[in-house]
N, C-alpha and C positions, 0 to 999 in steps of 0.2 A: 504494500500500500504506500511506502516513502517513497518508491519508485515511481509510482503512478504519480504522486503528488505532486512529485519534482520534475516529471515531464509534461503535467499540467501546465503546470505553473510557466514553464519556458513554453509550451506551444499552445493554448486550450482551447485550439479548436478541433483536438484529436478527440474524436470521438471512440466508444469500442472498438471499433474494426482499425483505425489505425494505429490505438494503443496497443492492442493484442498482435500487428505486425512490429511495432518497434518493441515490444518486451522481447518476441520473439529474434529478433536479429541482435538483440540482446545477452542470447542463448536461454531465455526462460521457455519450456516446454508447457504451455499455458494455450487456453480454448476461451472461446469469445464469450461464453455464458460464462466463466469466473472472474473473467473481466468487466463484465456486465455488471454484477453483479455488487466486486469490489467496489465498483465507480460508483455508486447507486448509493452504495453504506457511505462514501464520502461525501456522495453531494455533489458530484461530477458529470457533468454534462457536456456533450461537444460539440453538438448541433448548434450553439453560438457559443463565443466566448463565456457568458456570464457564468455563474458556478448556482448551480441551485440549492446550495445549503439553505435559503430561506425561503419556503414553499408560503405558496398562497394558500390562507382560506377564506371558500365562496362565501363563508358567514358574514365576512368583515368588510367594512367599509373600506374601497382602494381611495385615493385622492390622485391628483392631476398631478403630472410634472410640470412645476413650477420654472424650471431653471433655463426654458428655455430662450435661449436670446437676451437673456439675462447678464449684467455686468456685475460681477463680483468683486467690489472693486476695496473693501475693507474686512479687516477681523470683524468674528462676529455676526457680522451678514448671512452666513447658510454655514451652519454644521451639518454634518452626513454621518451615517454608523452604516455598518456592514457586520457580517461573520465571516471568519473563514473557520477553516480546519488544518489542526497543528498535528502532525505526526511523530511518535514518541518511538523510541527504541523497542514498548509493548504497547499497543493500544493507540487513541488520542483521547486527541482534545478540543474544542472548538472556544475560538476566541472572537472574542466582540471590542469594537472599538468606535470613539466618537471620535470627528475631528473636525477642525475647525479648517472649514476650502478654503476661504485666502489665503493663509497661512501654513498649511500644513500640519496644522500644531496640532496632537491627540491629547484629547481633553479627558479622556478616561478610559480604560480596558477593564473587560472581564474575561476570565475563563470559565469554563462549563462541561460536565462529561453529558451535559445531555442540551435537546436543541427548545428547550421549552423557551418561555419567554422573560423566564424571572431574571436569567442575568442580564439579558437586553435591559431589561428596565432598571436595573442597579445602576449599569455605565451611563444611560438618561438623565437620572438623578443625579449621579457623582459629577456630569459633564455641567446642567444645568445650574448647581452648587457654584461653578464657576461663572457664569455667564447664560445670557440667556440668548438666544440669534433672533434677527427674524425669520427666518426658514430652515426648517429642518429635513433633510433631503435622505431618504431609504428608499429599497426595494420595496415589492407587494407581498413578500415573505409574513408568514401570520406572526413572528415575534412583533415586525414594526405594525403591521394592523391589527395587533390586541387592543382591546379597551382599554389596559392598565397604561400599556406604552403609550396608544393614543389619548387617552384623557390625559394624565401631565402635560402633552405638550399643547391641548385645549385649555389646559387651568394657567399658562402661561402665556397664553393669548399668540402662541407661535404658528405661521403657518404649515401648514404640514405639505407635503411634496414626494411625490415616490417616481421612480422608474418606471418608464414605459415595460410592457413586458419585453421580454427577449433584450433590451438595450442598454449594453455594457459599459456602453460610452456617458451614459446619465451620470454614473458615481465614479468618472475617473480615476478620481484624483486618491480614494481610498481603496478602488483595486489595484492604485500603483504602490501604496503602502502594502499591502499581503504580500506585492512582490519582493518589495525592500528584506520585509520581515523573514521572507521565508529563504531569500537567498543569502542575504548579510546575517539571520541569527541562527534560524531554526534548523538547517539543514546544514550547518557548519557544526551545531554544539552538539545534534544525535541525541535529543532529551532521554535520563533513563525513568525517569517518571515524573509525576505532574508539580511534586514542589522542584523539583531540577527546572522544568519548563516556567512555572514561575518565576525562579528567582532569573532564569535568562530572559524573558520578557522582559522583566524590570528593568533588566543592565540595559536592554534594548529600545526601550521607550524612551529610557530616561539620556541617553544617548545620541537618540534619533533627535528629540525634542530641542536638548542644548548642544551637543556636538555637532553631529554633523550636517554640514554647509549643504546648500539647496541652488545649485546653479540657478532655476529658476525665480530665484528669491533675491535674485544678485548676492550671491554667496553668503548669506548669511542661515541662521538656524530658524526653525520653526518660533520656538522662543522668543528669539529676537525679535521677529515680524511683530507675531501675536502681542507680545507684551508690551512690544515699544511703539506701537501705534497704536492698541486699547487701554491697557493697563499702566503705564508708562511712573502715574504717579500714584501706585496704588501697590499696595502689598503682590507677592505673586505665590499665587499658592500651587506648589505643585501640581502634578498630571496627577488622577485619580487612578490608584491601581485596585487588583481584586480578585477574587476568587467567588465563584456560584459553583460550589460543586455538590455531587446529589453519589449517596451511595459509595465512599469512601471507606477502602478497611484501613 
């Protein structure tokens, strides 16, 4: 499955049939129904880019993409969250994160060994605690169309904004974050289990945030943008980090 993850990640628009040839030239001796299958338990999709870890349901109200033609032109302006899926030496794990699009700045992460919606809704909280945007930009995934997730951002008078279906191109700027994460952290360190993967997220967030430089940003850090053109004269409270996990021995 780190294999799959990792050739995702570099190409996804490989769907089964040409995952299941390139494992094989690989020399993995593997059939398209365990690759089917595998992909399916991650959330992997290849028929477009997007990753379907966050399924829709028909119950919930979807909202309009907002962001179209739109100019993002301060912090603050449109936060966005997403999940991916983190692969561990046994198992995973799935991670959640908000972030602030002008700036690139992650305003909170959670982890989760399962895809409910409650850690969604921690990183919400822990991001809002910081700031509040005017638009908040997710998938039609049912963690961002629950009631719990969408009422807060109703009791904050925020507008809400989701991705068209199928289009990967809505939440850029945070699928180029899972790229960051999974090429610069997660698949360099081989987590052996989930406080391992925590405490390397942290190194990684906290990192990503003040360290390093963002060509696009004229070389400076997420940080910097965010802080020094919203917060500027105002305390700065760290990135909110975290843990939702269910069923732990």
């Amino acid at each position: 499955m780190k294999l799959i993850d990792r050739q995702y990640t570099e190409m996804p628009f490989y769907g089964v049939p040409r995952m299941t040839a390139w494992l094989r030239r690989q020399g993995y001796r593997v059939n398209r129904k365990r690759i089917a299958r595998l992909m399916r338990t991650m959330g992997l999709e290849g028929i477009t880019p997007k990753k379907r870890l966050s399924k829709p349901n028909r119950e919930h109200t979807v909202y309009p993409y907002l962001l179209k033609n739109v100019e993002v032109t301060k912090p603050g302006q449109v936060f966005c969250a997403d999940i991916t899926y983190i692969p561990m030496r046994k198992g995973f794990i799935y991670l959640t994160a908000v972030m602030d699009w002008y700036s690139r700045h992650v305003l909170s992460w959670k982890v989760s060994l399962t895809l409910d919606a409650a850690f969604c809704v921690e990183a919400l909280k822990d991001a809002l605690a910081i700031a509040i945007p005017e638009i908040f930009n997710t998938d039609q995934g049912s963690q961002f169309t629950s009631k719990d997730f969408i009422g807060i951002l109703q009791q904050h008078n925020v507008a809400i904004s989701m991705d068209g279906k199928g289009r990967v191109f809505d939440n850029i700027f945070i699928e180029r974050l899972w790229r960051t994460v999974k090429w610069e952290e997660v698949y360099l360190k081989d987590y052996a289990n989930v406080g391992e993967a925590i405490r390397g997220l942290s190194d990684f967030f906290r990192c990503y945030n003040e360290e390093r430089l963002h060509s696009a940003l004229g070389n400076r850090t997420p940080y910097e943008v965010y802080y020094g053109e919203v917060a500027a004269s105002q305390p700065t409270p760290k990135t909110e980090e975290g843990i939702h996990l269910k069923h732990v021995s």
